[in-house]
N, C-alpha and C positions, 0 to 999 in steps of 0.2 A: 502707611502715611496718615493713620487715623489721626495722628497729634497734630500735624500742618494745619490745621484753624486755628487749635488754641494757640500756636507759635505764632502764627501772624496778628492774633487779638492781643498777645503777651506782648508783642513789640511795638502796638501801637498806646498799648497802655504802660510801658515804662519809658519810652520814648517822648509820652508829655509829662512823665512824672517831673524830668528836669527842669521844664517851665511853672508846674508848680508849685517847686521846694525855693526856685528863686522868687516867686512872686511872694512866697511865705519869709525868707533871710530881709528879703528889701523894705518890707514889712516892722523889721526889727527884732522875730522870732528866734530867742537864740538857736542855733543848731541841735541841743540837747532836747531842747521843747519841740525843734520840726522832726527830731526821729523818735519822741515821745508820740506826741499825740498822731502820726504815721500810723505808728504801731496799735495805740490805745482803737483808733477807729478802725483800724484791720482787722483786730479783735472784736469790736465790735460786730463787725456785718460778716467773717465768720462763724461767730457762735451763734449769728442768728442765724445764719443758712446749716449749722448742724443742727437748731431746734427745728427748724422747718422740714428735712427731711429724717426726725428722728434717731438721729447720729449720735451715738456716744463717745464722748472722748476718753480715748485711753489710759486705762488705769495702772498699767504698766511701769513701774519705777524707772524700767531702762529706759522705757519708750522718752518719759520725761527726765527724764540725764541725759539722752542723745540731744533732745531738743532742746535743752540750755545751751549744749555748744553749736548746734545748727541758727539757733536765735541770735549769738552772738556774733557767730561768721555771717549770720546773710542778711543781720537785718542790726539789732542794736548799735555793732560798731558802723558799719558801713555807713548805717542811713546817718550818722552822725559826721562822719569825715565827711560825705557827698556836699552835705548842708555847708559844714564849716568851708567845704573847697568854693560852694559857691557862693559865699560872700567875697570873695577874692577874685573871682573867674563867671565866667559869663558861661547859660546854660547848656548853649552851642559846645564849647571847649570841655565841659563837662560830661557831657553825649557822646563826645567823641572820645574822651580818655576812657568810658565805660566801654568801647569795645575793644578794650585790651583784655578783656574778663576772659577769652577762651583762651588766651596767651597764660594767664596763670592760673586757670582752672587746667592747662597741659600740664605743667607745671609740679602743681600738685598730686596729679593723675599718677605723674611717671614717680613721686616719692613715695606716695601711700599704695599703690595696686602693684606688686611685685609681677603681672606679666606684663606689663608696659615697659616698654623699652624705650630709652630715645636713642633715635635715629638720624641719618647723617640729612635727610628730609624736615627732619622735624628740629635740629638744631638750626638749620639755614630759617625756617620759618619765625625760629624766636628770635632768630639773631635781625632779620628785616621788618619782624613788629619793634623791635630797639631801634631800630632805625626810625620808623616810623613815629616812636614818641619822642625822639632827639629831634625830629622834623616839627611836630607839631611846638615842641618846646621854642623851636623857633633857635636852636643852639647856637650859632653864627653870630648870633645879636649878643648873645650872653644874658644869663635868666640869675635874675635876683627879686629880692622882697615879695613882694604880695602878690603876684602870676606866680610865681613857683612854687611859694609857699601852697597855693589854691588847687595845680596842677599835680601836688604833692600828696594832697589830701584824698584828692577822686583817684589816684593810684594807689595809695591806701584802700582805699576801700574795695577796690577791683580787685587788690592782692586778696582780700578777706574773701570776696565771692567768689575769686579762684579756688579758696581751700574750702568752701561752703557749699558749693557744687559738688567737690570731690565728697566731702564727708558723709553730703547727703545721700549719693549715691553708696556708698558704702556702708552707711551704718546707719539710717533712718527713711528712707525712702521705700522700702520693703517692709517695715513693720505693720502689724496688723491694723487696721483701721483706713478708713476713705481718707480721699487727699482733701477732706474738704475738716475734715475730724483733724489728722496731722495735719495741715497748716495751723488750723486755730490752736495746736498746741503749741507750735511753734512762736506764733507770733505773740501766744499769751504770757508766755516765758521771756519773749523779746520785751512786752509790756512791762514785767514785772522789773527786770532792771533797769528799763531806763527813768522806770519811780524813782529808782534808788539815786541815780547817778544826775537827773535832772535838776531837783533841785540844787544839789551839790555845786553842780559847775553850769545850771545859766540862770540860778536865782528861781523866785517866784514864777508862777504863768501868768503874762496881766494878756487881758484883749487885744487883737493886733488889725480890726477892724474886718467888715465883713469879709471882703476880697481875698483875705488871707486867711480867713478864717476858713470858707468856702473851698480856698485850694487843698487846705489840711483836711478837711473833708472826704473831699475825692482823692486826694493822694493817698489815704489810707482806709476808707472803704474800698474803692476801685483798684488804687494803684500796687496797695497790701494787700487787702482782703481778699477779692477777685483775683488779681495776680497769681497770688501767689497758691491757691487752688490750679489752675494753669500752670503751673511752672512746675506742680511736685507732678503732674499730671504726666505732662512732656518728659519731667526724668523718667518718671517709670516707663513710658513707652517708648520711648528714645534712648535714653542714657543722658549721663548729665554732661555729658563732650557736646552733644547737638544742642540740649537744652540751653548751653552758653553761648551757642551760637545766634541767639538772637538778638547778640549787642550786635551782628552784623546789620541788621535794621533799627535799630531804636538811633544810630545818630541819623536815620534819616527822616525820622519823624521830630527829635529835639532841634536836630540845625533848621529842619523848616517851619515848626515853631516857635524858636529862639529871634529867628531873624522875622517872620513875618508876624508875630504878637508882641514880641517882646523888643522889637529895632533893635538887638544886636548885631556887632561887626562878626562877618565871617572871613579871616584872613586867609588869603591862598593856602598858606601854608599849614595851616589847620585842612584843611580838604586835602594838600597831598600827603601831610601825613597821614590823615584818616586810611587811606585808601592803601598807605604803605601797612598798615597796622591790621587791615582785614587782607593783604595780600600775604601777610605770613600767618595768620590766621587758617589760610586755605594752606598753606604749603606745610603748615604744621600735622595738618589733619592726614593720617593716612587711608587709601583702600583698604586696605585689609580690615580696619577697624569695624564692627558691627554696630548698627545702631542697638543700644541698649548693654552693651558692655563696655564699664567705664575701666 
């Protein structure tokens, strides 16, 4: 159980990530700009913790081909849909659609790892986190325009860290080099496309005043940089099945800071689907599975 710190530092640090990225959208920062400069300052306080403990990053071709698609699953596209979802949706609802990430990080588990099986456990599990986002959706009322459209995007993105979990474990999480060396490569290649792609589709960068400036800061020294040293950490000693499981705690640090910084509504039915969505989560997961075999 050496990884349970970093898992519980990991959920309290992407569980404020949500109230950052809204306080950066409300701001006026396009979403391509909030998972640019995420990434650019992730990169940054990386490569300075691999100069600080004289870390070199790997020169590897595969190493960096894995890591263009690891950067794209876990971080350029994501942190992009996350942002666009929450201009539409409030940070809370947001928290809480990110813990459906072990729902399709299973998901992906059972398509890409040929001894994973699904099971007559593990389909009732997917089938009662479905319940649970039809709950949260609120589906009785009927769901149109800009909540669904918002609610649409943060499942986007959780499909992406479903298959970005899995790939990690598979084909980048073992390569040679410290987790602090592979993250920085990871996120420097996240950096490099959303150069590409930023100005493209949300214009120029203009200033968005300190307070937003400030959350982009610690959202990607902290919530990248740090982070995400933690999280390749916990795959390797865990598996990346547990490592997903810390969206079981991150809506409980974003709903308590969504509502108590940010005066957002928490509607019931948000909180019972939440709880429907980590209870097929648990029922998804079997015994037999080991920690650290994805």
């Amino acid at each position: 159980m050496r990884w349970m710190p970093g898992f519980v530092m990991l959920s309290v640090i992407w569980g404020a990530s949500f109230a950052l990225i809204k306080i950066a959208v409300e701001a006026g920062v396009p979403p391509l700009w909030v998972a640019f400069w995420r990434c650019f300052f992730g990169a940054l306080a990386l490569l300075a913790v691999c100069a600080l403990r004289r870390e070199r990053l790997p020169r590897d071709r595969t190493v960096w081909g894995h890591a263009l698609v690891v950067a794209a699953l876990l971080n350029a596209v994501p942190f992009t849909f996350l942002a666009y979802g929450e201009t539409l949706v409030s940070s809370v609802l947001a928290g809480v659609w990110n813990a459906t990430t072990p729902l399709t990080t299973l998901v992906f588990v059972i398509l890409m790892v040929p001894q994973e099986r699904p099971t007559a456990r593990r389909l009732l599990g997917l089938l009662v986190g479905f319940a649970g986002v039809l709950v949260v959706l609120g589906i009785w009322q009927g769901v149109d325009g800009a909540p669904l459209a918002g609610s649409l995007a943060c499942l986007a993105a959780t499909t992406c860290y479903g298959a970005g979990f899995a790939y990690t474990r598979r084909f980048y999480s073992a390569r040679e080099g410290s987790a602090a060396a592979l993250s920085a490569v990871q996120i420097v290649c996240a950096t490099a496309q959303l150069a590409v792609f930023a100005p493209l589709g949300g214009g120029g960068p203009s200033w968005p005043g300190v307070p937003a400036a400030a959350a982009l800061v610690v959202l990607g020294a902290v919530g990248t940089g740090l982070a995400y040293i933690l999280n390749l950490r916990v795959i390797r000693s865990a598996g990346s099945t547990v490592a997903a499981t810390v969206t079981y705690v991150t809506p409980v640090w974003s709903t308590s800071l969504g509502v108590t910084l940010l005066g957002e509504p928490l509607g019931w039915n948000v909180v019972a689907g939440g709880v429907l969505v980590i209870a097929g989560v648990f029922l998804s997961r079997t015994d037999r599975a080991a920690p650290g075999v994805l």
